[in-house]
C-alpha positions in Angstrom: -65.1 -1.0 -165.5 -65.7 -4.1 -167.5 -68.0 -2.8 -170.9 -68.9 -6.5 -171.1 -69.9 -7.3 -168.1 -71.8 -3.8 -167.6 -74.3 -4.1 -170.6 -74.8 -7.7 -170.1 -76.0 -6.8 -166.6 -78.1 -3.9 -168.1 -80.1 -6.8 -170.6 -80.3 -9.5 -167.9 -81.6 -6.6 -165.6 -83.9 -5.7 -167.7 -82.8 -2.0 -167.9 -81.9 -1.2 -171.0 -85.5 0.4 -171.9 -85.3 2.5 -168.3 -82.1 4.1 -169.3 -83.2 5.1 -172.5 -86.0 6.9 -170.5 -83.4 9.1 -168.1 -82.3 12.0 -169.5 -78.7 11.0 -169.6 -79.4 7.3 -169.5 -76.7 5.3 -166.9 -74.9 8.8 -166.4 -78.3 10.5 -165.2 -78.0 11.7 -161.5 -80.1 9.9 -159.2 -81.5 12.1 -156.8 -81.5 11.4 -152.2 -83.3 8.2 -152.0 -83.9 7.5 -155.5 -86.9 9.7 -156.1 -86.5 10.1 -159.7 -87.3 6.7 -159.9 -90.3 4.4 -159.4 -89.8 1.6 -157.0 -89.6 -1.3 -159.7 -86.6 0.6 -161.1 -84.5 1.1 -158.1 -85.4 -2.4 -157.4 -84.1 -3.3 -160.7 -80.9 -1.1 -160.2 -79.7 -2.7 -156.9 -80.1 -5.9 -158.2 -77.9 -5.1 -161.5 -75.7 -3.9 -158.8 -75.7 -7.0 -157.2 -74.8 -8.7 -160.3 -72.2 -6.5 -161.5 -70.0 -7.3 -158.5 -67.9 -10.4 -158.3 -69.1 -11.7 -155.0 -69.6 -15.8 -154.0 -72.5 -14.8 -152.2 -75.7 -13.3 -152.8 -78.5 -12.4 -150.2 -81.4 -10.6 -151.9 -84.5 -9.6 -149.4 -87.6 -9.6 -151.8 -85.8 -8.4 -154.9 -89.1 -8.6 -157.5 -91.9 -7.0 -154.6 -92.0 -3.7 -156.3 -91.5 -4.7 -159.9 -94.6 -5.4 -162.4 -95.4 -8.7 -162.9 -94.0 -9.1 -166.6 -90.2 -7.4 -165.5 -90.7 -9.6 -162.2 -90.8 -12.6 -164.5 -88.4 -11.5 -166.6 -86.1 -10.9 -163.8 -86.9 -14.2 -162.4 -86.1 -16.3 -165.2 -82.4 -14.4 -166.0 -81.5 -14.4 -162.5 -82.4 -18.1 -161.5 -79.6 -18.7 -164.0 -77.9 -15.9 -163.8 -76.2 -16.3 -160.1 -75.8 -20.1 -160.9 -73.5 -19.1 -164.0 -72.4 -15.9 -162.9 -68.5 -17.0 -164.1 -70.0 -15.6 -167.8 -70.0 -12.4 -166.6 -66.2 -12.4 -164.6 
Protein backbone atom coordinates (compact mmCIF):
# COMPACT_ATOMS: atom_id res chain seq x y z
CA UNK A 1 0.00 0.00 0.00
CA UNK A 2 1.32 3.36 -0.97
CA UNK A 3 0.26 5.95 2.38
CA UNK A 4 0.75 8.64 -0.28
CA UNK A 5 -1.00 7.78 -2.83
CA UNK A 6 -3.98 6.46 -0.51
CA UNK A 7 -4.77 9.79 1.36
CA UNK A 8 -4.28 11.78 -1.69
CA UNK A 9 -7.01 9.71 -3.26
CA UNK A 10 -9.17 10.04 -0.07
CA UNK A 11 -8.95 14.30 -0.45
CA UNK A 12 -9.30 14.33 -4.24
CA UNK A 13 -12.23 11.80 -3.57
CA UNK A 14 -13.64 13.84 -1.47
CA UNK A 15 -13.80 11.20 1.40
CA UNK A 16 -12.06 12.21 4.01
CA UNK A 17 -15.28 13.71 5.92
CA UNK A 18 -17.30 10.19 5.09
CA UNK A 19 -14.68 8.16 6.81
CA UNK A 20 -14.67 10.19 9.71
CA UNK A 21 -18.40 9.28 9.80
CA UNK A 22 -17.87 5.17 9.83
CA UNK A 23 -17.33 3.72 12.86
CA UNK A 24 -13.89 2.59 12.05
CA UNK A 25 -13.29 5.00 9.26
CA UNK A 26 -11.40 3.19 5.91
CA UNK A 27 -11.20 -0.12 8.13
CA UNK A 28 -15.17 -0.09 8.68
CA UNK A 29 -16.78 -3.28 7.19
CA UNK A 30 -18.92 -2.57 4.32
CA UNK A 31 -21.78 -4.67 4.40
CA UNK A 32 -23.39 -7.13 0.88
CA UNK A 33 -24.00 -4.47 -1.60
CA UNK A 34 -22.86 -1.50 0.25
CA UNK A 35 -25.92 -0.88 2.34
CA UNK A 36 -24.24 0.94 5.07
CA UNK A 37 -23.74 3.45 2.66
CA UNK A 38 -25.81 6.04 0.76
CA UNK A 39 -25.44 5.93 -3.01
CA UNK A 40 -23.17 9.16 -3.37
CA UNK A 41 -20.66 7.37 -1.15
CA UNK A 42 -20.31 4.13 -2.80
CA UNK A 43 -20.17 6.20 -5.89
CA UNK A 44 -17.45 8.16 -4.33
CA UNK A 45 -15.62 4.87 -3.12
CA UNK A 46 -15.41 3.13 -6.55
CA UNK A 47 -14.18 6.04 -8.10
CA UNK A 48 -11.20 6.47 -5.33
CA UNK A 49 -10.78 2.94 -6.30
CA UNK A 50 -10.45 3.74 -9.68
CA UNK A 51 -7.89 6.27 -8.87
CA UNK A 52 -5.97 4.33 -6.56
CA UNK A 53 -5.00 1.81 -9.27
CA UNK A 54 -2.26 2.46 -11.73
CA UNK A 55 -4.18 1.72 -14.86
CA UNK A 56 -3.68 3.72 -18.58
CA UNK A 57 -7.20 3.52 -18.92
CA UNK A 58 -10.15 4.66 -17.28
CA UNK A 59 -13.92 4.04 -18.30
CA UNK A 60 -16.31 5.51 -15.72
CA UNK A 61 -20.29 4.91 -16.56
CA UNK A 62 -21.99 8.07 -14.82
CA UNK A 63 -19.61 8.34 -11.96
CA UNK A 64 -21.26 11.79 -10.33
CA UNK A 65 -25.39 10.48 -10.92
CA UNK A 66 -25.87 9.71 -7.34
CA UNK A 67 -23.62 12.29 -5.66
CA UNK A 68 -25.01 15.86 -4.41
CA UNK A 69 -24.46 18.51 -6.52
CA UNK A 70 -21.70 20.34 -4.40
CA UNK A 71 -19.36 16.68 -3.94
CA UNK A 72 -20.42 16.19 -7.85
CA UNK A 73 -18.58 19.41 -8.51
CA UNK A 74 -16.03 18.84 -6.40
CA UNK A 75 -15.41 15.56 -7.84
CA UNK A 76 -15.58 17.03 -11.21
CA UNK A 77 -13.11 19.59 -10.90
CA UNK A 78 -10.23 17.08 -9.14
CA UNK A 79 -10.93 14.41 -11.47
CA UNK A 80 -10.81 16.42 -14.91
CA UNK A 81 -7.31 16.87 -13.75
CA UNK A 82 -6.81 14.26 -11.90
CA UNK A 83 -6.67 11.29 -14.67
CA UNK A 84 -4.78 13.77 -17.03
CA UNK A 85 -1.93 13.99 -14.23
CA UNK A 86 -2.44 10.82 -12.62
CA UNK A 87 1.73 10.27 -12.75
CA UNK A 88 1.49 12.48 -9.21
CA UNK A 89 -0.03 9.89 -7.63
CA UNK A 90 2.46 6.66 -9.06
Amino acid sequence: MDSYRYQETIERCSLVKDLELLPFADLTEIGERGVNLSGGQKQQIQLACALYRDADIYLLDDPFSAVDAHTATSLFNVTSTLFQDHALLK
